[in-house]
C-alpha positions as CSV (number, residue, x, y, z in Angstrom):
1,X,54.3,45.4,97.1
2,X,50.8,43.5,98.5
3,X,50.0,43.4,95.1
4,X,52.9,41.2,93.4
5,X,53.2,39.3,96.9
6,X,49.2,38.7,97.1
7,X,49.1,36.3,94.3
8,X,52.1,33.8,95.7
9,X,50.0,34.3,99.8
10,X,47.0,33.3,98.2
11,X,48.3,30.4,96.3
12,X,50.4,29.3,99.1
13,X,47.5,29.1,102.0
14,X,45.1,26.7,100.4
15,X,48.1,24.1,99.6
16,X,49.4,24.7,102.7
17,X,45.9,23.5,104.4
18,X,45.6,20.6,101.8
19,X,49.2,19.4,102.7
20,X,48.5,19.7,106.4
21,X,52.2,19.3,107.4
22,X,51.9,19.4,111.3
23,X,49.2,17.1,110.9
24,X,50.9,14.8,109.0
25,X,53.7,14.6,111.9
26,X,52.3,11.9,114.5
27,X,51.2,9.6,111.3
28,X,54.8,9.9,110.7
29,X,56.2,8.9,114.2
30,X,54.0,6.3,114.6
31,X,55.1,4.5,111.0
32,X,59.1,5.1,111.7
33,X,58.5,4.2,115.4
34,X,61.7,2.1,115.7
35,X,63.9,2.5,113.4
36,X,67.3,4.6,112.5
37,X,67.9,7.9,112.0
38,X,69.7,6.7,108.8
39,X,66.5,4.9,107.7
40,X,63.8,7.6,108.9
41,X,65.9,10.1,107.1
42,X,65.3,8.1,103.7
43,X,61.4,7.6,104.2
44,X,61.4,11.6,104.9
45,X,63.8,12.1,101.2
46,X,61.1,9.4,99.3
47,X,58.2,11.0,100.7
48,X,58.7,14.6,99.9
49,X,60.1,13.8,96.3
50,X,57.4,11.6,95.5
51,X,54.6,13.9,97.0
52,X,56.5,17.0,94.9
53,X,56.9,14.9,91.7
54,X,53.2,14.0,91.9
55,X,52.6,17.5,92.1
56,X,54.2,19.2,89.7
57,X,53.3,16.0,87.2
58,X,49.7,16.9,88.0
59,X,49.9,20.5,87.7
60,X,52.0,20.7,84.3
61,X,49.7,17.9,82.3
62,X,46.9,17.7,84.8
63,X,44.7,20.6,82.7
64,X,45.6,18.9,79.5
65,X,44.2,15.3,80.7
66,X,41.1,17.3,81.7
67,X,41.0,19.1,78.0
68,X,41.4,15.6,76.3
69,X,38.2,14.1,78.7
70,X,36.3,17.4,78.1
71,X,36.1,18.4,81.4
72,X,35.9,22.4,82.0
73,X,37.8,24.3,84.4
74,X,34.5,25.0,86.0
75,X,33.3,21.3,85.4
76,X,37.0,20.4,87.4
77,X,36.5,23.5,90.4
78,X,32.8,21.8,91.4
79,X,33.9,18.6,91.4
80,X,36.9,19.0,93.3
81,X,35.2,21.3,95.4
82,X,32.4,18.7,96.5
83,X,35.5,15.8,96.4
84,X,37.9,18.5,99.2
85,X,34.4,18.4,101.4
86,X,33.7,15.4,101.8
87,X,37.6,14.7,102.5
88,X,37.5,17.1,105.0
89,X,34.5,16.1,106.8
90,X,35.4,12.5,107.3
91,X,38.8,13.9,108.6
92,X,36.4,16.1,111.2
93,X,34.2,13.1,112.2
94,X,35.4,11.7,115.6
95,X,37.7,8.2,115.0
96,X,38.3,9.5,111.4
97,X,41.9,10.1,110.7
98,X,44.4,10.0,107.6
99,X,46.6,7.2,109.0
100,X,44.5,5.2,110.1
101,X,44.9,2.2,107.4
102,X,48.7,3.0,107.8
103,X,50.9,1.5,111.2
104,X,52.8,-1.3,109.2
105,X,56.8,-0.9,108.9
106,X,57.3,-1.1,105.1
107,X,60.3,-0.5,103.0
108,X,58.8,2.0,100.4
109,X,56.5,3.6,102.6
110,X,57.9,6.7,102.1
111,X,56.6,6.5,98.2
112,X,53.2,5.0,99.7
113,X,51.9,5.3,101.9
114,X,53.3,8.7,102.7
115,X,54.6,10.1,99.8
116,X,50.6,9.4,98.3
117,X,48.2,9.6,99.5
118,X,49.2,11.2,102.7
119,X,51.5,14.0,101.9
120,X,49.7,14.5,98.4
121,X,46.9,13.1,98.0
122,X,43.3,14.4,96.3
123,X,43.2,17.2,98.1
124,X,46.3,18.5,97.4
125,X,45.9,17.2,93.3
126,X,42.7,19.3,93.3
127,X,43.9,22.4,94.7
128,X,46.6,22.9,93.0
129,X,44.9,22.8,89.9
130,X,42.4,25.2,90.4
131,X,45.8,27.5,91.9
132,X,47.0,27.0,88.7
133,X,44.3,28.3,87.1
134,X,43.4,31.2,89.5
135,X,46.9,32.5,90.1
136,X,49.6,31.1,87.1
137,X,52.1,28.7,87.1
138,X,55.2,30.5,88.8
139,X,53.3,31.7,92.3
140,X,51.5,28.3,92.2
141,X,54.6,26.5,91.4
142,X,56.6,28.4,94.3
143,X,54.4,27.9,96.5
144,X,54.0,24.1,96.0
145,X,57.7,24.0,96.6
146,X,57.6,26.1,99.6
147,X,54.6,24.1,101.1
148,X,57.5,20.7,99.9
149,X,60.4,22.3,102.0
150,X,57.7,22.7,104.8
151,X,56.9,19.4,104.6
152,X,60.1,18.3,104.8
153,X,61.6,20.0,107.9
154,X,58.4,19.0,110.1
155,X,59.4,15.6,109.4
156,X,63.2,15.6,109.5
157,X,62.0,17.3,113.2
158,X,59.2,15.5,113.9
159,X,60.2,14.4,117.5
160,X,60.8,18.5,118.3
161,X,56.9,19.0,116.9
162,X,55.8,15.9,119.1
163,X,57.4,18.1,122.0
164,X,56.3,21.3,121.5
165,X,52.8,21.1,120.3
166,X,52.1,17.3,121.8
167,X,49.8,15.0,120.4
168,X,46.7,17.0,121.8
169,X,48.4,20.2,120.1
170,X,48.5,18.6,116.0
171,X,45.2,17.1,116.4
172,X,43.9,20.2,117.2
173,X,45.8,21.8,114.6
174,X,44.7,19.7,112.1
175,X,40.9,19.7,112.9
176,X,41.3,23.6,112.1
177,X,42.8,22.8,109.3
178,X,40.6,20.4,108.0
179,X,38.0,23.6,108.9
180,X,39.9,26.0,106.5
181,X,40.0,22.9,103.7
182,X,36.2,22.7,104.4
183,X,35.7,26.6,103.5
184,X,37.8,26.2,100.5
185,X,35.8,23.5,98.7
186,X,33.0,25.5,99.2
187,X,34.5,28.5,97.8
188,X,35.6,26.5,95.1
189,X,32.3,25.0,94.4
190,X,30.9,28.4,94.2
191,X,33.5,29.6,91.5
192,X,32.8,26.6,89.6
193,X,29.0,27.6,89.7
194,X,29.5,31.4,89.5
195,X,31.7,30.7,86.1
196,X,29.3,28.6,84.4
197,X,26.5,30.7,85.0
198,X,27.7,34.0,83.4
199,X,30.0,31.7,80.6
């Protein structure tokens, strides 16, 4: 059972880090501060749509664009590796935070900025990818939906995350998260090393 489950676990933790759903979740309230449930609903439908189309986009023709550039799998794993460190360590330095550059009211924020670059953005691009090529296309696709559906009920409930954890609570959530993304692009730039040693 572990051993048709494990591939769809493993896939589905790293996205889950990149995506960073609870994190995401006083970003949110701060950028719908204000308005309807009517219109907060609609930013939630645009951002999760757009964050999943991006996704899926990147994951079905993302390999190909990398074949046509001539960019290796291994090439691709260091790269994005190095590119999901330095992400995370600017999101662990103190005053750093994904929304800061994003406090305006704006019609199609939930395409942008929500949708991209915060729900997926480079981190999320990258690891999907290299889940693609690790694990397969049906556990990485299921779990990029799953990690989608996530993301949409902890913002159609934002204001019930905001009580329960408090904004103390998803900070501190997202720091460890930002930990765990840390480990992965290290682990990732070692695979990319490892594979083009013994190629």
């Amino acid at each position: 059972m572990m051993k048709i489950l494990g591939p769809y676990i493993l896939s589905f933790i790293p996205i889950f880090v990149a995506v960073d759903a609870i994190g995401n979740i006083p970003i949110f309230v701060s950028v719908v501060e204000g308005m309807s449930k009517k219109e907060r609903h609609k930013i939630v439908t645009d951002s999760v749509s757009t964050a999943a189309s991006m996704a899926i986009l990147f994951m079905l023709g993302g390999k190909l664009v990398l074949r046509l550039l001539g960019i290796t799998i291994f090439d691709f794993q260091i790269a994005g590796g190095a590119l999901l460190f330095i992400i995370a360590v600017r999101l662990l330095l103190p005053g750093e935070h994904k929304g800061s550059m994003y406090s305006n009211h704006d019609k199609g924020m939930g395409i942008f900025p929500l949708g991209t670059p915060l729900i997926t953005g480079p981190a999320v691009l990258t690891t999907t990818l290299i889940m693609l090529d690790t694990f397969g296309i049906i556990p990485t696709f299921i779990s990029l939906v799953l990690n989608m559906l996530i993301v949409w009920v902890t913002l159609v409930k934002a204001d019930w995350f905001m009580r329960l954890f408090g904004p103390g609570g998803t900070r501190a959530f997202s720091k460890i998260m930002y930990i765990l993304l840390a480990a992965i692009a290290v682990m990732m730039v070692r695979r990319g090393l490892t594979g083009m040693l013994v190629r």
